[in-house]
DSSP file (Angstrom, degrees, kcal/mol; ACC not computed):
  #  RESIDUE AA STRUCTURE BP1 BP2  ACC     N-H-->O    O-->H-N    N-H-->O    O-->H-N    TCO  KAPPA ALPHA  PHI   PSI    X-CA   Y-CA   Z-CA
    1    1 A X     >        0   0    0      0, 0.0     4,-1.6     0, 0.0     5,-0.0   0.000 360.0 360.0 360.0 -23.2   81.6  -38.1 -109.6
    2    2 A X  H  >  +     0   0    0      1,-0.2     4,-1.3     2,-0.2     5,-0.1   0.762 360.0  46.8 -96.4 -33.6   82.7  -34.4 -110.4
    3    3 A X  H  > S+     0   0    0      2,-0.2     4,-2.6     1,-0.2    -1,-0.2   0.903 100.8  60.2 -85.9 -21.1   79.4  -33.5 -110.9
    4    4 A X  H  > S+     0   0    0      1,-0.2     4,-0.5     2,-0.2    -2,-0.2   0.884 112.3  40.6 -50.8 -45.7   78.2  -35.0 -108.2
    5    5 A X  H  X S+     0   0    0     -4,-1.6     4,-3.0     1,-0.2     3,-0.2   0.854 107.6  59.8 -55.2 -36.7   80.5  -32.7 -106.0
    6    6 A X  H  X S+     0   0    0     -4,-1.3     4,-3.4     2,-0.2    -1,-0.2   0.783 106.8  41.8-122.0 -62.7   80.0  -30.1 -107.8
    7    7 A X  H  < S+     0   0    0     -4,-2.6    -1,-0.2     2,-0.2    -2,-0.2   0.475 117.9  52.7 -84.3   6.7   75.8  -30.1 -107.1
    8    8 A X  H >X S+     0   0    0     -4,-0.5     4,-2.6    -3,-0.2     3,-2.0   0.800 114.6  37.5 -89.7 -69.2   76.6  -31.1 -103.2
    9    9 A X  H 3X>S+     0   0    0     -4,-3.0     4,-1.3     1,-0.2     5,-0.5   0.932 116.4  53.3 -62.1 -41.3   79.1  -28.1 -102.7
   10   10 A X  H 3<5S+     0   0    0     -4,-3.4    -1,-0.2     1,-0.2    -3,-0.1   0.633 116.2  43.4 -80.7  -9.3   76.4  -25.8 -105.2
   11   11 A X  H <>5S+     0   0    0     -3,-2.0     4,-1.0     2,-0.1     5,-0.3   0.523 114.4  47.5 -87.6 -25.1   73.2  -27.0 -102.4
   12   12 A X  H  X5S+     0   0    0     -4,-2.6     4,-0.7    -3,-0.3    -2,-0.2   0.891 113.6  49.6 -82.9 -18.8   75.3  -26.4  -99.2
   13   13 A X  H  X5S+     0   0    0     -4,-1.3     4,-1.2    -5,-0.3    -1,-0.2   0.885 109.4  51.5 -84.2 -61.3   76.3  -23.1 -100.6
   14   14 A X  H  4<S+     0   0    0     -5,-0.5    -1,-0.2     1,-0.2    -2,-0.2   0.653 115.6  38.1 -59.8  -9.1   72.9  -22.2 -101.4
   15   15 A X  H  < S+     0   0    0     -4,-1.0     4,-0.4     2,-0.1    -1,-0.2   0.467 113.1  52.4-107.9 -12.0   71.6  -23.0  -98.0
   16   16 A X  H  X S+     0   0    0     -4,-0.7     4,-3.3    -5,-0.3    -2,-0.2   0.563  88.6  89.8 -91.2   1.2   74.4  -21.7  -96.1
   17   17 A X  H  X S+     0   0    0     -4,-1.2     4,-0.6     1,-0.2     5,-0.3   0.984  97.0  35.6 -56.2 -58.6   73.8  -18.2  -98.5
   18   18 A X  H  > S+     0   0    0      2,-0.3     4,-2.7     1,-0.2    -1,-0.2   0.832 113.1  54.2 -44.1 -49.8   71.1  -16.6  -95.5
   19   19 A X  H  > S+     0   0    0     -4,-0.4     4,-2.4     1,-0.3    -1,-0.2   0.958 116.8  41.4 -62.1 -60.6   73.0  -18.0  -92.7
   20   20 A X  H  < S+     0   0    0     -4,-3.3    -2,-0.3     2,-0.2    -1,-0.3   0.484 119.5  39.6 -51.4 -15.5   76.3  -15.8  -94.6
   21   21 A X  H >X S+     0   0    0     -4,-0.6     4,-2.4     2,-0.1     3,-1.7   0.699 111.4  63.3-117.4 -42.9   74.5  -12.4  -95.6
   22   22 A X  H 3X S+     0   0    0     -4,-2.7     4,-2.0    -5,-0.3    -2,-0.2   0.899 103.6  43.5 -62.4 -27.3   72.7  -12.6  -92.3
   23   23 A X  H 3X S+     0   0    0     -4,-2.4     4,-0.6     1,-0.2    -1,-0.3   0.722 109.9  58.6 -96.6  18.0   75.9  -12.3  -90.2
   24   24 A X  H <4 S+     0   0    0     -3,-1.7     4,-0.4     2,-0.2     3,-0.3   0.738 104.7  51.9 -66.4 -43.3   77.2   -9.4  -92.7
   25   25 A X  H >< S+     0   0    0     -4,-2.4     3,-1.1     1,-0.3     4,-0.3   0.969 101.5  59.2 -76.4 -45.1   74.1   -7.5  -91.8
   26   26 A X  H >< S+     0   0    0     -4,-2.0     3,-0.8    -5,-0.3    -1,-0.3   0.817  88.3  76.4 -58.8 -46.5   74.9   -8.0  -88.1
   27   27 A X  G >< S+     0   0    0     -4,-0.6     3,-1.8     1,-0.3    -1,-0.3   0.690  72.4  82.5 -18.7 -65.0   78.4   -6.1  -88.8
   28   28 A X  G <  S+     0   0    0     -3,-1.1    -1,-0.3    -4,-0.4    -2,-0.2   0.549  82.0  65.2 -48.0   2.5   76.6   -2.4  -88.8
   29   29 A X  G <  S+     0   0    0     -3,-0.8    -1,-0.3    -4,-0.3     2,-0.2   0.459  77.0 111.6-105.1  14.0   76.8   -2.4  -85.2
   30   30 A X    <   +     0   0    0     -3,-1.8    17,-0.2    -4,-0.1     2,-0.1  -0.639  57.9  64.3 -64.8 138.4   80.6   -2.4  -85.4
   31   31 A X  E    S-A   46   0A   0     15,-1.7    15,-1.0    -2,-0.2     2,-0.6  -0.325  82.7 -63.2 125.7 173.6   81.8    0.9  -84.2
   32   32 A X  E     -A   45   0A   0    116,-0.4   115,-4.4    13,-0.2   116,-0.5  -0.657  44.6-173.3 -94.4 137.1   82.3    3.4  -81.5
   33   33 A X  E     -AB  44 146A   0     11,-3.0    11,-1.5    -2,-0.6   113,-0.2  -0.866  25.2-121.0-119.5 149.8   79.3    5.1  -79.8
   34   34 A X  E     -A   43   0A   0    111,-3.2   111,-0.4    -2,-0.5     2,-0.4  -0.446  29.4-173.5 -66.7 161.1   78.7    7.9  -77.3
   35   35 A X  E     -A   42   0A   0      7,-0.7     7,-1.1   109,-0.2     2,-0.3  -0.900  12.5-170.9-149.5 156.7   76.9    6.8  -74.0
   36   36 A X  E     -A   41   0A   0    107,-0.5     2,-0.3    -2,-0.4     5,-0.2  -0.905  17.7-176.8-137.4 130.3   75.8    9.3  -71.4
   37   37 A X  E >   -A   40   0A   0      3,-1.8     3,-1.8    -2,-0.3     4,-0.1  -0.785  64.5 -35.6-132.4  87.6   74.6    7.1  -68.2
   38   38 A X  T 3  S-     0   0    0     -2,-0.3     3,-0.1     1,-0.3     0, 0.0   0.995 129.9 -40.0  65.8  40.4   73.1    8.6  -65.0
   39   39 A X  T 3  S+     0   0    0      1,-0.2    -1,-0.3     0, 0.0     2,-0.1   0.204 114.3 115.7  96.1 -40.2   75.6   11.6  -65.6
   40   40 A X  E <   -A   37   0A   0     -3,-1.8    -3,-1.8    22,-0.0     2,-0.3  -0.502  51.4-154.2 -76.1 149.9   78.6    9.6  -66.7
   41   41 A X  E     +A   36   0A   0     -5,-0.2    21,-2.2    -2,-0.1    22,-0.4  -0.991  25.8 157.0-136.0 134.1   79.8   10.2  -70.2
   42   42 A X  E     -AC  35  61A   0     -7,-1.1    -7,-0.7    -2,-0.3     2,-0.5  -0.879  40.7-128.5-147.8 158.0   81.8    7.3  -72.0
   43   43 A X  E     -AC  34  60A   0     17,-1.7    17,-2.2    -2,-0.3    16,-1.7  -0.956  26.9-170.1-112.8 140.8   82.9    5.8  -75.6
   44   44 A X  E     -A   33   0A   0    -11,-1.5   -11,-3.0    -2,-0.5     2,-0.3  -1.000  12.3-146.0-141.1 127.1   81.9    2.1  -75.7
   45   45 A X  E     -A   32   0A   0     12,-0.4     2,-0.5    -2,-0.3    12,-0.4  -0.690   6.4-146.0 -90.3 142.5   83.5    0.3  -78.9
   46   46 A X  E     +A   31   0A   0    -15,-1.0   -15,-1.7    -2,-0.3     2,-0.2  -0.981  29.7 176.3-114.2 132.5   81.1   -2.8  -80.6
   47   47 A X  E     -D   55   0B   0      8,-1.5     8,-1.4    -2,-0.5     2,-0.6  -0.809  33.8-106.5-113.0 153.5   83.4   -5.3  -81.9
   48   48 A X  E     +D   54   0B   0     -2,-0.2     6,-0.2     6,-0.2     3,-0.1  -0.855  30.3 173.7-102.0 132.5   83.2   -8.9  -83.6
   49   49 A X  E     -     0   0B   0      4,-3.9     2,-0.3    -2,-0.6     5,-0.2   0.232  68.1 -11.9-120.1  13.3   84.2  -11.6  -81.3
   50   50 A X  E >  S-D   53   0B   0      3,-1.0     3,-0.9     1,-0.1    -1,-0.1  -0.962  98.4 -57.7 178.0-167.5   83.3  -14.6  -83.6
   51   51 A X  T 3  S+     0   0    0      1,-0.3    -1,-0.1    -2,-0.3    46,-0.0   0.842 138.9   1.2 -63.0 -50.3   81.3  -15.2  -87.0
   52   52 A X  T 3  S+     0   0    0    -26,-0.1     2,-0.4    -3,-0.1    -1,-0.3  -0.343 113.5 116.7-143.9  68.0   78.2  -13.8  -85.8
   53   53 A X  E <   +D   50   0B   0     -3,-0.9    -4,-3.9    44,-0.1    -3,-1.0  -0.989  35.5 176.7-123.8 116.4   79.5  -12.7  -81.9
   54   54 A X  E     +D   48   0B   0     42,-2.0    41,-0.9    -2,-0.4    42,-0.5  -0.841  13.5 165.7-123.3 171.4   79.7   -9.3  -80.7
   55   55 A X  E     -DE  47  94B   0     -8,-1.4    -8,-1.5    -2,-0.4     2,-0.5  -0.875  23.0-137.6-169.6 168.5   80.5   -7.5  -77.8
   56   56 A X  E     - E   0  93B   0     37,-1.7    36,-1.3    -2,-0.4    37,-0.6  -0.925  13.7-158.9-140.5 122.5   81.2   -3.8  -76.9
   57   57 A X  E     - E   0  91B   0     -2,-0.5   -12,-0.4   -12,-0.4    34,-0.2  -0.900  23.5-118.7 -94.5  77.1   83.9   -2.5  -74.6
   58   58 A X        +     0   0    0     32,-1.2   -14,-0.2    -2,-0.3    -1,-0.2   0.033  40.4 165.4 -23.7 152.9   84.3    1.3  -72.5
   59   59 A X        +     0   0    0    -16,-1.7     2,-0.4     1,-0.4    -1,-0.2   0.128  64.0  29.5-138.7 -13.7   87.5    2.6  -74.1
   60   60 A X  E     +C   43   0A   0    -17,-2.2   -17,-1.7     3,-0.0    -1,-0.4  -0.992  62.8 177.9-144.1 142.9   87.0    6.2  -72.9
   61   61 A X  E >   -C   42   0A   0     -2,-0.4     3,-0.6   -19,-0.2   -19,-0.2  -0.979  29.7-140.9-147.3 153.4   85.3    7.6  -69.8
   62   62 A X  T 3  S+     0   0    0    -21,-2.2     3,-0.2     1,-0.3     2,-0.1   0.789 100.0  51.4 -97.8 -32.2   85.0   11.1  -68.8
   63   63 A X  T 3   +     0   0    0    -22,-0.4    -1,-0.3     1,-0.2   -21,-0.0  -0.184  61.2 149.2 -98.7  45.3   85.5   10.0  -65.3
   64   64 A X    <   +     0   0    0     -3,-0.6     8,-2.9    -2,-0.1    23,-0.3   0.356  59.2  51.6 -63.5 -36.9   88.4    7.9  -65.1
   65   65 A X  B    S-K   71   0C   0      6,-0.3     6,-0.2    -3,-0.2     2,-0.1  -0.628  75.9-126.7-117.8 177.6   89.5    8.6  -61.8
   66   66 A X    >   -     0   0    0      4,-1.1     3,-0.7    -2,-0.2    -1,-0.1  -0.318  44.7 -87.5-108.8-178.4   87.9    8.7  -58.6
   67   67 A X  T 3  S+     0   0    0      1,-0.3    -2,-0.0    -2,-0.1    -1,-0.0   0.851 129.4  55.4 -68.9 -19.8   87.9   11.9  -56.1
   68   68 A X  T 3  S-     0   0    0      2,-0.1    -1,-0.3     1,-0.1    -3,-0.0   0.894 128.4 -99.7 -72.8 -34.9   91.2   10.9  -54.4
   69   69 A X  S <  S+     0   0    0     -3,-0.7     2,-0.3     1,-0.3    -2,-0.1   0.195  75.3 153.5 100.3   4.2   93.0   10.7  -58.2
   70   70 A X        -     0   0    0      1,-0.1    -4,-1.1    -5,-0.0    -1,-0.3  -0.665  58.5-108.4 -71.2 124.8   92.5    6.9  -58.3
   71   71 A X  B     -K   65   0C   0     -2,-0.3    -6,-0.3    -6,-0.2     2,-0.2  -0.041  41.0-121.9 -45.2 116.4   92.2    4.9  -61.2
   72   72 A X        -     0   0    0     -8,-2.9    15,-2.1    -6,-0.1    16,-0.4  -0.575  37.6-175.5 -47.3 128.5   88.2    3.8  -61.2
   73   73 A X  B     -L   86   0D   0     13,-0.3     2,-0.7    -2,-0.2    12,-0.2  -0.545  42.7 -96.8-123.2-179.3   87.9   -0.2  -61.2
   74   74 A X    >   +     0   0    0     11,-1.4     3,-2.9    10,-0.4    11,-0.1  -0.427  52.9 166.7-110.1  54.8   85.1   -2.4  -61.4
   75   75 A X  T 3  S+     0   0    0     -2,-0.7    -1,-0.1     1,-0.3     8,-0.1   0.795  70.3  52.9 -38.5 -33.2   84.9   -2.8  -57.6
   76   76 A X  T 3  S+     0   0    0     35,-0.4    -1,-0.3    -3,-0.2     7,-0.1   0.458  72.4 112.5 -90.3   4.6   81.4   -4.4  -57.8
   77   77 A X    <   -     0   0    0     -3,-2.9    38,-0.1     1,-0.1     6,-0.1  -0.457  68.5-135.6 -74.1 145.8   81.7   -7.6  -60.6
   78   78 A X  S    S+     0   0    0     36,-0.5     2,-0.6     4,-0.0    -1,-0.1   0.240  87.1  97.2 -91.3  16.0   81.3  -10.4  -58.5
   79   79 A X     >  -     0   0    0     35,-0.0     4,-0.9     0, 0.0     3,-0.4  -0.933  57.1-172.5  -4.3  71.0   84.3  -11.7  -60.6
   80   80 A X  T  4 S+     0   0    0     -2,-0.6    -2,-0.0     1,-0.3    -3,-0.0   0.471  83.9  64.2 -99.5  26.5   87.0  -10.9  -58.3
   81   81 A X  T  4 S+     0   0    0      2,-0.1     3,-0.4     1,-0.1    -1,-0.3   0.858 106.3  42.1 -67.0 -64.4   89.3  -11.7  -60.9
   82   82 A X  T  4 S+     0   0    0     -3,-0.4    -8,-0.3     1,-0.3    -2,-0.2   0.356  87.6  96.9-102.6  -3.8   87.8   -8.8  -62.9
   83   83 A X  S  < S+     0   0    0     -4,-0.9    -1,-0.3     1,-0.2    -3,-0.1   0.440  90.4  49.9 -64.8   1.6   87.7   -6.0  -59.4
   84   84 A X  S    S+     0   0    0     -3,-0.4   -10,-0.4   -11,-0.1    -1,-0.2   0.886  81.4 118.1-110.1 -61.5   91.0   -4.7  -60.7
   85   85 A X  S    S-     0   0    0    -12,-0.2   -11,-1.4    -4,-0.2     4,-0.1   0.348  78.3-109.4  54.5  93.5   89.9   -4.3  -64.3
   86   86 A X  B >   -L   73   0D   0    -13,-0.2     3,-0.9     1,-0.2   -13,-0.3  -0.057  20.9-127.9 -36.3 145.9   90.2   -0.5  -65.1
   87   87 A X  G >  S+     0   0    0    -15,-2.1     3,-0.5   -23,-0.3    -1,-0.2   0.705 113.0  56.3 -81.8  -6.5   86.5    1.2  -65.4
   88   88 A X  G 3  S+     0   0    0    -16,-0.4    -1,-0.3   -24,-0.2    -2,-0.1   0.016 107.5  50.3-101.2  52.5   87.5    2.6  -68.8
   89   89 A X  G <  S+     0   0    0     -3,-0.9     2,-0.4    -4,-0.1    -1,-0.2   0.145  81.1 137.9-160.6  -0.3   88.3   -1.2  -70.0
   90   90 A X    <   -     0   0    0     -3,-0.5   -32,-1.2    -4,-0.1     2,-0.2  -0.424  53.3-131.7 -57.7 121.2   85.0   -2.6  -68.9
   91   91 A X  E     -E   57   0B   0     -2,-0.4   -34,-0.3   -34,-0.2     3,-0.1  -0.719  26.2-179.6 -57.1 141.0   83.0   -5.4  -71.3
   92   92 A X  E     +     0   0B   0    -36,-1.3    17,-2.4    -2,-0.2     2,-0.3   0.677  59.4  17.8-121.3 -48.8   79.8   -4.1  -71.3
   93   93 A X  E     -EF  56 108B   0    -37,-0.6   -37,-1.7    15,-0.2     2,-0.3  -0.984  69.3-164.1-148.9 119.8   78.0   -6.7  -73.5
   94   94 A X  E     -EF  55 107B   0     13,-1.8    13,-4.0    -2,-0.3   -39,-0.2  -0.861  52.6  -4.8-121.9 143.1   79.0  -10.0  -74.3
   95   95 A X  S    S+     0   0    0    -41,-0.9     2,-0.2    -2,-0.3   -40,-0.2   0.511  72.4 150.4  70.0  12.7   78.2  -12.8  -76.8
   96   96 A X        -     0   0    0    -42,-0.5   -42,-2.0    11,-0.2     2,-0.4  -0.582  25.5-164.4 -82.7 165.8   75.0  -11.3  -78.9
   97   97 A X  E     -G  104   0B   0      7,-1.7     7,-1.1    -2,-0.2     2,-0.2  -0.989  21.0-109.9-142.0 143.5   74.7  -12.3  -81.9
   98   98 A X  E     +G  103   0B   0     -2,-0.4     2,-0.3     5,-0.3     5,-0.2  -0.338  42.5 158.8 -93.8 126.5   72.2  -10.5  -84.9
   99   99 A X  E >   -G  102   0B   0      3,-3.7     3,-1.0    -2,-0.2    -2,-0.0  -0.901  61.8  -4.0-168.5 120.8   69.2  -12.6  -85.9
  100  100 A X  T 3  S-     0   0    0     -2,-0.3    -1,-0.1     1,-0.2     3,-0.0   0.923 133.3 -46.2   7.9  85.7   65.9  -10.8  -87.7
  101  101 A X  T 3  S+     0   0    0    -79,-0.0     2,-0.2     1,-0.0    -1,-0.2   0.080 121.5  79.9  72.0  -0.8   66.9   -7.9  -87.5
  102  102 A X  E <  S-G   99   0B   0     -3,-1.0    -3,-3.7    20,-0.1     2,-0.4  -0.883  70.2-112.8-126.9 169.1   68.3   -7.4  -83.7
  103  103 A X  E     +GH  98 121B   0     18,-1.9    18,-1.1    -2,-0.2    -5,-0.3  -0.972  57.8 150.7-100.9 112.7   71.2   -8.2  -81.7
  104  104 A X  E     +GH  97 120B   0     -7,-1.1    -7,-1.7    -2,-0.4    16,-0.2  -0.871  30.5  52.4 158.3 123.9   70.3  -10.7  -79.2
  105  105 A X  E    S+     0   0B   0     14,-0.7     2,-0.2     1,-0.4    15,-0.1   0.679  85.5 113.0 123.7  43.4   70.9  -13.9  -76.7
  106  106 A X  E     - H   0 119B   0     13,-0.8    13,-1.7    -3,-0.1    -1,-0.4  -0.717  68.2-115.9-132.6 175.1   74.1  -11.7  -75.1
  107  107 A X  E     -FH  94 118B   0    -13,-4.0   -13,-1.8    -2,-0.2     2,-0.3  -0.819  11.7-138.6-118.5 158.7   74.3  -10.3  -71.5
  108  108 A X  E     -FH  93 117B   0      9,-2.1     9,-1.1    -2,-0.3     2,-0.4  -0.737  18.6-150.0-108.6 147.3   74.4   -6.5  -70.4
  109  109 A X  E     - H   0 116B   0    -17,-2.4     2,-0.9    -2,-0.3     7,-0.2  -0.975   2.4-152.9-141.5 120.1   76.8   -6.0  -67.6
  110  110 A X  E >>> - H   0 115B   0      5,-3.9     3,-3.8    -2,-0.4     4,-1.5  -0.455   6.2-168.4 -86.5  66.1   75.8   -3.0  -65.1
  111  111 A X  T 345S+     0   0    0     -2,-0.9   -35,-0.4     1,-0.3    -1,-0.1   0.630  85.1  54.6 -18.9 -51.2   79.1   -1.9  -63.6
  112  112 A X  T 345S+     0   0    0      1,-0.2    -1,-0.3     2,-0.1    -2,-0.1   0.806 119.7  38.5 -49.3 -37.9   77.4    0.4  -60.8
  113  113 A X  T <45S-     0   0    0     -3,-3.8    -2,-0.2     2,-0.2    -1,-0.2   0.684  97.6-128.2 -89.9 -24.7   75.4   -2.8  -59.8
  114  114 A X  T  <5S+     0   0    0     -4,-1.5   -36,-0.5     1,-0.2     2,-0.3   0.378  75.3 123.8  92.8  -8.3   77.8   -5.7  -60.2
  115  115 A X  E   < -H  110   0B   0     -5,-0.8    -5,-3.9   -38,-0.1     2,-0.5  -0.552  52.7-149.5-110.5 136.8   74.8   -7.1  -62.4
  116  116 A X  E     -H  109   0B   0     -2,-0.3    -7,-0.2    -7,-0.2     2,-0.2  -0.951   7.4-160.0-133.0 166.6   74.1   -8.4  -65.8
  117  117 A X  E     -H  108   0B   0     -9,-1.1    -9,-2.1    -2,-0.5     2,-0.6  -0.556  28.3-113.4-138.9 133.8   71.1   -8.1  -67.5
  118  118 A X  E     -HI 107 134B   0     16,-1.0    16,-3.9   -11,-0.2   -11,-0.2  -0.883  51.4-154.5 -99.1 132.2   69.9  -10.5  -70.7
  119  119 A X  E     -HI 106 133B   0    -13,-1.7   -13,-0.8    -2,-0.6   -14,-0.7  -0.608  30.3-166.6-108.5 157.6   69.9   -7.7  -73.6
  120  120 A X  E     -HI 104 132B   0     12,-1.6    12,-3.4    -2,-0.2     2,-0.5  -0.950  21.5-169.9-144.1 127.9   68.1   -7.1  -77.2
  121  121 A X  E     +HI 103 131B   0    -18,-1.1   -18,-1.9    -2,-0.3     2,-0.3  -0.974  11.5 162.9-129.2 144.8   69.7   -4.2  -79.1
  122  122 A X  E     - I   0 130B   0      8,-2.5     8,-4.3    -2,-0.5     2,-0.7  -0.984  44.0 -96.9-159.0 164.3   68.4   -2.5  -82.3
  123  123 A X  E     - I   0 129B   0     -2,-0.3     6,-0.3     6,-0.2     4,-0.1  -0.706  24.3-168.7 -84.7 123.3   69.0    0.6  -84.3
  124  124 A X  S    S-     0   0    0      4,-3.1     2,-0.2    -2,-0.7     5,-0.2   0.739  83.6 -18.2 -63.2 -12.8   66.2    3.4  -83.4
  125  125 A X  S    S-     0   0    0      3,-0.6     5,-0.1     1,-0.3    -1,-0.0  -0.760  93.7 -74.3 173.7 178.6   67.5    5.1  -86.4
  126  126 A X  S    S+     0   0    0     -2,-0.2    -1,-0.3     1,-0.1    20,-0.2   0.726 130.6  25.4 -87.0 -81.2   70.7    5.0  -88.4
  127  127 A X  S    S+     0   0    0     -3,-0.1    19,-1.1    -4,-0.1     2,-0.6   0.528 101.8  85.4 -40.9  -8.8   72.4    6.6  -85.8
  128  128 A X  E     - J   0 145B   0     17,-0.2    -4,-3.1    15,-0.1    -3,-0.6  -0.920  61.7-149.6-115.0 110.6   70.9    6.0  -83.0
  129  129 A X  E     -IJ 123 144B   0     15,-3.5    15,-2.0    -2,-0.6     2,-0.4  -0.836   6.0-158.1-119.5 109.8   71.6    2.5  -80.8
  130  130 A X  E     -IJ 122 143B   0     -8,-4.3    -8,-2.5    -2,-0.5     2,-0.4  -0.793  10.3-173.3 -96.6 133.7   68.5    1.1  -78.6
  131  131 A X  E     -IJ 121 142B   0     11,-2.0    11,-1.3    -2,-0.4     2,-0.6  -0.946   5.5-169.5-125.9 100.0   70.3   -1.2  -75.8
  132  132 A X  E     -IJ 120 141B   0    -12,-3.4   -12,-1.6    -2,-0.4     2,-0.4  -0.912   2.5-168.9-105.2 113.7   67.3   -2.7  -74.2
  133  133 A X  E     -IJ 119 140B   0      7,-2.6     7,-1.7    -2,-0.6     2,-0.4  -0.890  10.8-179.8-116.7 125.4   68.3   -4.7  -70.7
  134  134 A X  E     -IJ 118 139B   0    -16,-3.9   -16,-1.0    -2,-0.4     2,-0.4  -0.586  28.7-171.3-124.9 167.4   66.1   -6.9  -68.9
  135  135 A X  E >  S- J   0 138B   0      3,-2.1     3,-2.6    -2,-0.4    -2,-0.0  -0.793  73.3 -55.0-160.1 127.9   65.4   -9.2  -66.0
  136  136 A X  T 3  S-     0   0    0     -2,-0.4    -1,-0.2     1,-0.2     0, 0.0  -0.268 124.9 -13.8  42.3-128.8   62.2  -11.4  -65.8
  137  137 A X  T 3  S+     0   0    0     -3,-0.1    -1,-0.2     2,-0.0     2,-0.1   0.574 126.8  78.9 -59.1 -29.9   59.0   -8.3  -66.3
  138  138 A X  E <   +J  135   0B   0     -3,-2.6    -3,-2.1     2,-0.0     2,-0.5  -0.211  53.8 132.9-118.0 160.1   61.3   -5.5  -65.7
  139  139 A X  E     -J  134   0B   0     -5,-0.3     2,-0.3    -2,-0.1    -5,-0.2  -0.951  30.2-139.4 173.8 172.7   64.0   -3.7  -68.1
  140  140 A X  E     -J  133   0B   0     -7,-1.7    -7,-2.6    -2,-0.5     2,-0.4  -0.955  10.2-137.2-142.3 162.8   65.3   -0.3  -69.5
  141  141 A X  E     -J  132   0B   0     -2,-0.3    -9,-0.2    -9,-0.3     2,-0.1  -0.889  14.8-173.8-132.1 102.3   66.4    1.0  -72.6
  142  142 A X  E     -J  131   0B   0    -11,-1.3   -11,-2.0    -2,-0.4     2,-0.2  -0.397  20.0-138.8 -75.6 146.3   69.5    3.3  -73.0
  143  143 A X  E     -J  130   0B   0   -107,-0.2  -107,-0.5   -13,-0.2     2,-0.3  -0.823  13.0-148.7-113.3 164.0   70.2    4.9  -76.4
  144  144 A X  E     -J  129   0B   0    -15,-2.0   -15,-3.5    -2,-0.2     2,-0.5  -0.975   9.8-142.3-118.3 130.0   73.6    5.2  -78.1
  145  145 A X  E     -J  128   0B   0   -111,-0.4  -111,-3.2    -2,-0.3   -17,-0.2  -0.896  19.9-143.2-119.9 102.4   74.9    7.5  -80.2
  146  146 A X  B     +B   33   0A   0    -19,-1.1  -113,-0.3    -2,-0.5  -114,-0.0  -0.502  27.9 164.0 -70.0 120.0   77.3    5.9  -83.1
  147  147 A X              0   0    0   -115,-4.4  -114,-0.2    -2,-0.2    -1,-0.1   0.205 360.0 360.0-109.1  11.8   80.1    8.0  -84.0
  148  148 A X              0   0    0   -116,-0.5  -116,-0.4  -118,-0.1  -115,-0.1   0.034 360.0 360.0-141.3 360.0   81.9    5.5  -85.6
């Protein structure tokens, strides 16, 4: 009987081995990066939000306030739950998760637009963070610069 357990738990271990190293690799996009967007200049943090779950989060923006001195919000989410929701507190990208060799099946969320975007992310480089956002034919590709 003990060995019987024994070669059940030593096959499940062994098939679950890929599943386990593969969401270890996915970690390296943990950290803080630079973004420069259309003029604006921001730190956006990548975090783990589950086993193999990520998403990445403004913490700093260079433009915080608006020209009156007002705190910037996320005026456009169609979320109007989330319209108060400082702009240096925005989620950016939610729910990919890292599978050969990109990060992938997560949304891009364009603050300026209100819109989000189904995303693919990969490293250009060791440093260097390709954020690719698309809808149907059309997409763009932002880099990020990991400082973190």
């Amino acid at each position: 009987m003990t060995k019987k357990i024994i070669t059940t738990l030593a096959l499940f271990l062994t098939m679950a081995m890929p599943s386990i190293a593969q969401a270890f690799a996915g970690d390296k996009i943990i950290g803080v990066y630079w973004v420069e967007q259309d003029g604006d200049k921001s730190k956006v943090r990548f975090s783990k939000t589950g086993i193999n779950s990520y998403k990445a989060q403004i913490i700093w923006m260079e433009k915080e306030k608006d020209e009156k001195g007002n705190i910037r919000t996320d005026m456009k989410n169609p979320d109007k739950a989330k319209r108060q929701t400082p702009a240096s507190k925005i989620v950016l990208i939610e729910k990919v998760s890292f599978k050969n060799g990109i990060w992938t099946d997560g949304e891009i969320y364009d603050p300026t637009r209100g819109k989000s975007f189904t995303v693919n992310i990969w490293f250009d480089n060791a440093n260097t963070l390709c954020v690719k956002g698309s809808f149907g034919p059309f997409s763009e590709k932002v880099y990020w610069k990991k400082l973190e």
